[in-house]
C-alpha angles and dihedrals in degrees: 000000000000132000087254103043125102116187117207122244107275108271091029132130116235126264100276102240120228122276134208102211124186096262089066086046085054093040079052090051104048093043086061086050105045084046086057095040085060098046091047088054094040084056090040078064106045091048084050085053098046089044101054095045083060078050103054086036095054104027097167091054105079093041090049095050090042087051090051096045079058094048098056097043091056092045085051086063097044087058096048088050078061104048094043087050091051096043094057091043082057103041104033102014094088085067125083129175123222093247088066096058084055096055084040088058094047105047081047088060095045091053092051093054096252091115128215101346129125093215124020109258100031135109114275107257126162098246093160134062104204111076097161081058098048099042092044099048087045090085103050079046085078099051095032135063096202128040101194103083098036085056089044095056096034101058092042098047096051080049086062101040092052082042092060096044085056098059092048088055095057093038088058092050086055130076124198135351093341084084092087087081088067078095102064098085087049085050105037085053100055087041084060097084089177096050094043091060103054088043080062101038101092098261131110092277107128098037093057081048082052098051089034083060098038100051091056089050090054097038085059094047092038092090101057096022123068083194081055103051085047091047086050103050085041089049090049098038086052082046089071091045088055103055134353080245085052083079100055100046082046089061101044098053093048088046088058092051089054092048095046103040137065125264106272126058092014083082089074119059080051085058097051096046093049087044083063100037093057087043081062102052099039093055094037084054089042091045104037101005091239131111089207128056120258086250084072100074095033091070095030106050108194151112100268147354103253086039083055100044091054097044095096095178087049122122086256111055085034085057087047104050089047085052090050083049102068107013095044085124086061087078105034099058091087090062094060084049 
């Protein structure tokens, strides 16, 4: 036997010799990973350090690149506001609806001095229920021979402009990553085929979407903006000169304003919508002698309008509750505003 050697008592087991289990091999393991957990945060600041002194050294250099990262995204949007608008004029813009020609005829007949007739000679009667339209496309009449294409490309281009401020809108409430989602309005619209194409149709399409739009920007800023509270009541009170709904939407924006805000300012925006809105009845009476559009009675046959207000199983009331039906969401997007 060997100096180093030990025998064991007679009768006696052998020493157990050490084991490394695989709880010593995990312990092994983790302790690796704890050691490069801890170099990886020891760079991170370091990184952290050394970026924060370029950054104390060059102090206009992160502002300025944050500014520019806003300004291309915005400009990103500006160009897709474009390109949607350029894409409906090609697709949908070779269609016109016969209500076009009407409003056409009539602001022909303004620009020439013959004032609100469909035909020279006639009586003056409100054939039309668009009188923003008329009013705005009287003026092009005198510099251009056709109307079609200028309130084509009026009433979609105001659509895109309110779409990409829209979208600006949306981009600014967003942080991160998450602004990429500035682009859905813009998308969900040129997704819309049916919507695309009466924008493009020759009516007053795009410039109720504008004021639409614009009234529920305004109505977000009015609180803190006096500009705002002024852009809104103008917004709503237009929204009755587009189309006889407009009213109603205008109403019902403004009436949120009132319900939401403290007593004060809120009071005018209200003023300037009902301003416009007795502008319009009073010149609609001087002009036709009526307090309703001809439209009116074109969709409410009757004789007369409290008979037809009352007449609850009349065409007209029976035309307003399917509408209700299935654009009752028309009239509830202020409130989400």
């Amino acid at each position: 036997m060997t100096d180093g050697e030990r025998s064991a008592p007679d009768g006696a087991d052998p020493a157990p010799r050490p084991r490394t289990g695989w709880r010593a091999g995990m312990r092994t393991l983790v302790g690796r990973f704890g050691a490069a957990a801890e170099r990886l945060r020891a760079a991170r600041r370091g990184a952290r350090t050394a970026w924060d002194g370029w950054r104390a050294r060059h102090p206009g250099v992160v502002p300025a690149a944050r500014r520019a990262a806003h300004a291309a995204m915005l400009a990103a949007l500006a160009a897709a506001a474009t390109l949607y608008a350029i894409r409906v004029l090609d697709w949908y813009g070779g269609a016109t609806v016969d209500d076009a020609g009407i409003t056409y005829a009539y602001a022909d007949n303004l620009a020439a001095g013959r004032g609100l007739r469909m035909t020279p000679g006639e009586a003056p009667t409100e054939g039309f229920s668009n009188p923003l339209q008329v009013l705005l496309l009287a003026p092009l009449a005198r510099f251009v021979d056709d109307l079609d294409p200028a309130s084509k490309a009026l009433n979609v281009g105001l659509a895109a402009v309110a779409f990409a401020l829209l979208c600006a809108f949306v981009y600014l409430q967003l942080r991160g990553f998450a602004r990429v989602l500035a682009f859905v309005p813009l998308g969900l619209a040129a997704y819309w085929c049916g919507f695309d194409y009466w924008l493009a149709a020759g009516l007053e399409g795009g410039l109720l979407t504008a004021l639409q739009i614009g009234s529920l920007l305004a109505l977000h800023y009015a609180p803190r903006h006096r500009a705002a509270d002024t852009t809104l009541g103008v917004t709503a009170g237009l929204l009755a000169w587009t189309r006889p709904e407009g009213l109603v939407y205008g109403g019902i924006v403004v009436g949120v304003r009132l319900l939401r805000s403290p007593a004060g300012r809120r009071l005018r925006a209200a003023a300037i919508f009902a301003g416009l809105l007795a502008l319009l009845v009073v010149l609609r009476w001087l002009l036709f002698r009526e307090l309703v559009p001809n439209t009116y009675w074109a969709k409410v046959p009757g004789r007369g309008l409290w008979w037809s207000l009352t007449d609850t199983d009349g065409p007209g009331w029976v035309y307003l509750a399917s509408f209700l039906h299935d654009r009752w969401w028309y009239f509830a997007i202020p409130l989400w505003a």
